[in-house]
Every structure is written in C-alpha cells, then in structure tokens.
RODO-2510 file (C-alpha; in nm, 4 decimals, decimal comma):
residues 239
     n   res          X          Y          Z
     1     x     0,0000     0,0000     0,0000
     2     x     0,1254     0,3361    -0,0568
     3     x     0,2395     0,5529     0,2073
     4     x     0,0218     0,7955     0,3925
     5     x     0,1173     1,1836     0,2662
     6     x    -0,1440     1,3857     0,5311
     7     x    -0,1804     1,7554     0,4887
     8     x    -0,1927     1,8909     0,8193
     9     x     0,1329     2,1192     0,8830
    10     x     0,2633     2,0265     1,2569
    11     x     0,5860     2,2122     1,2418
    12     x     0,6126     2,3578     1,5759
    13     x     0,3946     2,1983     1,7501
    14     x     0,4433     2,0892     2,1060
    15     x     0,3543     1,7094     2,1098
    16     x     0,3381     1,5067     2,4595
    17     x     0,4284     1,1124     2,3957
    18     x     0,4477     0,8922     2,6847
    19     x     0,6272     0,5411     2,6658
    20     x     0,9072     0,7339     2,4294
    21     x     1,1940     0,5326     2,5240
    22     x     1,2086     0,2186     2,3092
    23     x     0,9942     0,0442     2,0703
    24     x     0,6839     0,2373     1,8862
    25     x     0,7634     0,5318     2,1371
    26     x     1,0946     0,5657     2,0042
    27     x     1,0118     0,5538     1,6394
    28     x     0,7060     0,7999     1,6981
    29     x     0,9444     1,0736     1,8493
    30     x     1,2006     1,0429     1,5701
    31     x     0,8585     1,1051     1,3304
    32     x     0,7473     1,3979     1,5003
    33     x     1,1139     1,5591     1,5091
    34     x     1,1644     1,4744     1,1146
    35     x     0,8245     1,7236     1,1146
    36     x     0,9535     2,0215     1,3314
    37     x     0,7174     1,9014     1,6454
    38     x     0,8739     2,0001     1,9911
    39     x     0,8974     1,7414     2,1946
    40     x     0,7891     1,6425     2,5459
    41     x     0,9390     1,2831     2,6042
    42     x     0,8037     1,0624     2,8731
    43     x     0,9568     0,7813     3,0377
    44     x     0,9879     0,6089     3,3500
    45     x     1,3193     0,7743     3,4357
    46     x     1,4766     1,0759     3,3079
    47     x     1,7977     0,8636     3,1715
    48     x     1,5121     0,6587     2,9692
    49     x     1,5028     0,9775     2,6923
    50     x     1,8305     1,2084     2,8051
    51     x     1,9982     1,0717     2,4781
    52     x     1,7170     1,1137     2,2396
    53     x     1,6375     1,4089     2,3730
    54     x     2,0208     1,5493     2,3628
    55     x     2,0423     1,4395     2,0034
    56     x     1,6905     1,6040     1,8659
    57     x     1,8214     1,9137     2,0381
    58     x     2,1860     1,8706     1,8381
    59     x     1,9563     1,8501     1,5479
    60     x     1,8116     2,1998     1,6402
    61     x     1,4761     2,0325     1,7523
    62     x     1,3753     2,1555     2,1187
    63     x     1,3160     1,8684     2,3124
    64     x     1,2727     1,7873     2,6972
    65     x     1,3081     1,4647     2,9302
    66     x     1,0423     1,4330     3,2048
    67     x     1,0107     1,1032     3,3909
    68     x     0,6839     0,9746     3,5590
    69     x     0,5516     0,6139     3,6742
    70     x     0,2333     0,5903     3,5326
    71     x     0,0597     0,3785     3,7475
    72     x     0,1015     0,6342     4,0263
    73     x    -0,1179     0,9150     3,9811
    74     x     0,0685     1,1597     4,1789
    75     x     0,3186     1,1337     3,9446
    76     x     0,1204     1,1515     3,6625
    77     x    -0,0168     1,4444     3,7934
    78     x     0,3226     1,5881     3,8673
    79     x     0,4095     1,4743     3,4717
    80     x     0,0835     1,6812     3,3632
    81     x     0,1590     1,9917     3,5286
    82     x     0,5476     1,9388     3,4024
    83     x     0,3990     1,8907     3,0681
    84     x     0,1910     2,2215     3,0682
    85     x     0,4777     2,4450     3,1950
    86     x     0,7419     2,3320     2,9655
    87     x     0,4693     2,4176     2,6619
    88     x     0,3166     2,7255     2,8086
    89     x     0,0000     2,5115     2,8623
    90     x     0,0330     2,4439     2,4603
    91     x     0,0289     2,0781     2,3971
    92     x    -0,1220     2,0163     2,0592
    93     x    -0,0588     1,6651     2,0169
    94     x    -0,0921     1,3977     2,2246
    95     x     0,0753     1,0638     2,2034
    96     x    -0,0837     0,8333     2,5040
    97     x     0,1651     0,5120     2,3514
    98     x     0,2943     0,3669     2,6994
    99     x     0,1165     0,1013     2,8075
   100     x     0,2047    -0,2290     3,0020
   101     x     0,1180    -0,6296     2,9241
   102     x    -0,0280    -0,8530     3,2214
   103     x     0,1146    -1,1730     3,2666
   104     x    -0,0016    -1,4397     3,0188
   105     x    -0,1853    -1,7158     3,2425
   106     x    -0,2421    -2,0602     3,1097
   107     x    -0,4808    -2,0919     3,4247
   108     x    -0,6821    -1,8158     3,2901
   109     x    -0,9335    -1,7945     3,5804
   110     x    -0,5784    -1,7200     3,8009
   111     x    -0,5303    -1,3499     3,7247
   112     x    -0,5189    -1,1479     3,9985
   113     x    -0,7119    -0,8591     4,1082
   114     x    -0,3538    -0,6591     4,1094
   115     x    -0,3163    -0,7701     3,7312
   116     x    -0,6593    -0,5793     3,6169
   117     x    -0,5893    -0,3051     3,8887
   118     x    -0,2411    -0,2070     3,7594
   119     x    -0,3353    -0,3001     3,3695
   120     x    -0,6310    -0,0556     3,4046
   121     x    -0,4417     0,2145     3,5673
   122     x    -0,1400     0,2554     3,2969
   123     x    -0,3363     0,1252     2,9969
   124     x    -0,6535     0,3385     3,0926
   125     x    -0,6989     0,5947     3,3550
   126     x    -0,3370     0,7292     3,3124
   127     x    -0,4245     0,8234     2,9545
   128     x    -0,7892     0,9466     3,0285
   129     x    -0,6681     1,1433     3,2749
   130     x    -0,3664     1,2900     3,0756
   131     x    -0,6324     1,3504     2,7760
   132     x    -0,8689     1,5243     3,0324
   133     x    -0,5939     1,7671     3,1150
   134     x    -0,4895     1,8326     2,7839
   135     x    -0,8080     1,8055     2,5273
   136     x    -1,0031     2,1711     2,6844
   137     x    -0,6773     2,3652     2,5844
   138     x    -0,7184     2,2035     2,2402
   139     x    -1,0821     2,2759     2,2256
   140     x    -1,0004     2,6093     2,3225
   141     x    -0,7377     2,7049     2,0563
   142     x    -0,9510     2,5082     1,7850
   143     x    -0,6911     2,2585     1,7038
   144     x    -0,5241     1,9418     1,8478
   145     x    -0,4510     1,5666     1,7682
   146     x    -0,4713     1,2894     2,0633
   147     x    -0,3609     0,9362     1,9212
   148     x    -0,4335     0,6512     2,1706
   149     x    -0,2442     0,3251     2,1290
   150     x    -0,4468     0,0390     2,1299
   151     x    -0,4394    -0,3347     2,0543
   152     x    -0,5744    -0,5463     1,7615
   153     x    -0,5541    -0,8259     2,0505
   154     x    -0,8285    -1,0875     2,0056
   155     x    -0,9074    -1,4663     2,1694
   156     x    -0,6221    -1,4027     2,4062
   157     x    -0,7741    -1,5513     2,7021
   158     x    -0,4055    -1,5733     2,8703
   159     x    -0,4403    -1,1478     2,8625
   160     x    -0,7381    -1,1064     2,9786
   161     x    -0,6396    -0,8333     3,1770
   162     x    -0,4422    -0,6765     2,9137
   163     x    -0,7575    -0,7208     2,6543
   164     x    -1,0086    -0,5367     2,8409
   165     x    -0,8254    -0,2994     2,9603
   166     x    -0,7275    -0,2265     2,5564
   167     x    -1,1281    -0,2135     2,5003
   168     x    -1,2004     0,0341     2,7966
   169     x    -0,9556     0,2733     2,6220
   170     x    -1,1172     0,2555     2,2943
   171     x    -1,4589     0,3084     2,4602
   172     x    -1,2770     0,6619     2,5580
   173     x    -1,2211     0,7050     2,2240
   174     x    -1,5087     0,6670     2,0846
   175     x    -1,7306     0,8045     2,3611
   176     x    -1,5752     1,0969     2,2892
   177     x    -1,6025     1,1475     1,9608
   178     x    -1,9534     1,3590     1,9574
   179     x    -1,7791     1,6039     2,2503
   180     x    -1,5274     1,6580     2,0070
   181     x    -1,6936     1,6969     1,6613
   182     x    -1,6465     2,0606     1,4604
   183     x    -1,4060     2,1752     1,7318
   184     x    -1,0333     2,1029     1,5103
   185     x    -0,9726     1,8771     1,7757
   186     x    -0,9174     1,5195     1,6489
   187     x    -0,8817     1,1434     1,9031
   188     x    -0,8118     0,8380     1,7111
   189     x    -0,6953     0,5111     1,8143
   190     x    -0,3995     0,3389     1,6009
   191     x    -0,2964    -0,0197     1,6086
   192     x     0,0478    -0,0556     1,5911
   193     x     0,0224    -0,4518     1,5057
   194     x     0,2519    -0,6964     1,6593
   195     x     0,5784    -0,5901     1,6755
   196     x     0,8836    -0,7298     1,8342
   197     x     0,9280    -0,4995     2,1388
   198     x     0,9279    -0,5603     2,4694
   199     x     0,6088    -0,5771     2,4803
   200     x     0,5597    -0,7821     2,2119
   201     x     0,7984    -1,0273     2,2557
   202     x     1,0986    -1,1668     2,0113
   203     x     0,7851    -1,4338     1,8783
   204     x     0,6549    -1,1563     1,6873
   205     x     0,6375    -1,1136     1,3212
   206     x     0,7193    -0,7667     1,2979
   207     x     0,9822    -0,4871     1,2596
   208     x     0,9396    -0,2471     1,5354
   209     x     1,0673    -0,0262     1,2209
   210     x     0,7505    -0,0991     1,0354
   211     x     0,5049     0,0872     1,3067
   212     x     0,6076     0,4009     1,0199
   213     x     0,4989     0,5864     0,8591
   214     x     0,1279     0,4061     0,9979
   215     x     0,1758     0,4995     1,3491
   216     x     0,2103     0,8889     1,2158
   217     x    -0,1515     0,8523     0,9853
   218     x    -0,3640     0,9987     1,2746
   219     x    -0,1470     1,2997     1,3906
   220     x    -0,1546     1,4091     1,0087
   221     x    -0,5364     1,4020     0,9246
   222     x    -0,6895     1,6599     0,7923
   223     x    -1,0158     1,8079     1,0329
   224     x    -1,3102     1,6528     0,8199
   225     x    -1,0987     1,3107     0,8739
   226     x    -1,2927     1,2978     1,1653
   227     x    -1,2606     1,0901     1,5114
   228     x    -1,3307     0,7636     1,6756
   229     x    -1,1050     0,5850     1,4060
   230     x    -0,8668     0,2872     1,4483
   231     x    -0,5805     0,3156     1,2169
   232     x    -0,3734    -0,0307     1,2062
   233     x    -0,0533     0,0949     1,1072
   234     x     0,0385    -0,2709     0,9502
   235     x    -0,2378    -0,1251     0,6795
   236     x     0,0202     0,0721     0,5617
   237     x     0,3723    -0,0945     0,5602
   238     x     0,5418    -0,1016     0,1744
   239     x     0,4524    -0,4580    -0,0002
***
C-alpha cells in the first residue's frame, strides 16, 4: 500500500508522547522531530530519553526529558503539570503510547485482582486522565490531535487483563467522539500490530521499524478526517 502523505502542517507543535523510550515510542518521536514538532518525552526515568532528547536538540529540535511512573497518579499528575509548563499550557498533540502487558496465564481464571488493577491504571486511567488535562486547551485554541495506542488483541484468554483494559480505552475514544466533533480537535486510536518490542515479545512477526509511517496517519489528518477511528498501522507498511 502506498504511504500515507497527510496535509496537516505540525511544524512547531508541542507534542506530549508517553512510553518514548524504546519500541513504537521511540520511532514515533524520531517522526514527530523529522516534522519540526517540539517534543515532550516521557519515560519512566529521566535517563530513559536524556539521549534522544540530547540528540533532537543537536539537530536543532527543542526537546525535553520528564520522567513519571504511570501507574502512580501523583506522578502523573506531577508529569501533567510538568507537561503544561514546559509548553506554556500548549500541547497540541498527544501521544498516550505507553502502556504495560499482564502476565499471560495458562490458568486463565488465576489473574489477579492486582493484574486488572495495575493493567487498568497505565493502559486506561493514566491516559484518560492525561487527555482530560490536555483536550479543553485544544478545544479552546480550535486545534489538536490525541492518538491513543491500542491493541488489535483478540481470543487471548491468557491477557485477559491486558484485553479489556485495551477495550475500555477505545470506549474513551469513541465516547468521545460527539464532545469533540467541529471543534479542530481530532482522538483516534492506532494499532500498531505486533511488533517485536518488549512488549511484544521476540515471537513476533514484525519490525518495530515498520510501526512508520502508519503509526504517524492519525497525527496528520486533515479536520473533516474525523474521530473515533482505528488506524492499524500494519495497513500501511510497503509490499
């Protein structure tokens, strides 16, 4: 299939992506600094992004390190209000890619009430939360893009945990789609496919590499593109 070409102009842009350390993260930064975004990299530790972030800003590409666990929310609170006052309260483009995978159970009746609690809270609330922050401002200035990474995950009994959690977040989405229409302000789910991250495991079939130039489809629509949307970026990988 050929490659995406969207319209929308981000250069300059101040762009939040969590999970920006490694994998689909990592690809999705070096995306939005190829476009002119600045950059707002979010990891666990600061030491997670302090090289990517040293060598966007050798490229002439501002770019700042904050760290956060995101299954605390006092520090993802502290991360939101770090956010806003490195932009000026200007994020335009939100990147909610972190996310975590339960442990796959055989015994599928064995998971454990800490498996949904912590797979809700970093798969789901941390992202709701950081969109509820961030999506007003948006609103306000009549423009923004929120991209939230989901999962094409199906008959995985063994991830239950992991699964649902993945369907609560596109239930965000898409709950949110008529609060959002005619406003400029754009949340889409994308798919990055199964790729062999850490996440996904060395059993995967696919390049981390090949999450481009899908993963970057629903920063670059267009306004009457709409919302609600799940882009699978595999849909758009070079045959």
């Amino acid at each position: 299939m050929e490659e995406y070409m969207g319209t929308t102009g981000i250069k300059g842009k101040w762009a939040l992506l969590t999970g920006a350390s490694r994998g689909v993260g990592a690809r999705v930064a070096g995306a939005l600094a190829e476009k002119g975004c600045k950059l707002i990299l979010q990891s666990r530790t600061l030491d997670g992004t302090k090289k990517m972030a040293e060598g966007f800003k050798a490229k002439g590409i501002e770019a700042h390190s904050v760290a956060a666990e995101l299954s605390d929310p006092a520090q993802v609170q502290r991360l939101i209000a770090e956010a806003g006052r490195i932009s000026g309260g200007h994020i335009d483009i939100l990147y909610n890619n972190a996310g975590i995978m339960t442990k796959y159970r055989e015994k599928i009746y064995d998971a454990t009430t800490e498996e949904y609690a912590m797979s809700f809270m970093v798969n789901v609330i941390t992202p709701a939360m950081i969109c509820n922050a961030f999506i007003p401002k948006m609103v306000e200035r009549g423009w923004g893009r929120v991209v939230n990474v989901t999962s094409g995950i199906a008959d995985e009994r063994q991830l239950m945990a992991y699964s649902c959690s993945k369907a609560a977040l596109d239930r965000y989405v898409r709950d949110m789609v008529k609060k959002l229409d005619g406003t400029g302000v754009l949340i889409n789910l994308m798919d990055p496919g199964w790729l062999r991250t850490d996440l996904g495991g060395p059993q995967a079939p696919n390049d981390p590499d090949s999450v481009l130039p899908g993963a970057m489809v629903p920063v670059l629509l267009d306004n009457n593109e709409g919302s609600g949307k799940t882009y699978h970026a595999m849909d758009y990988v070079r045959k």
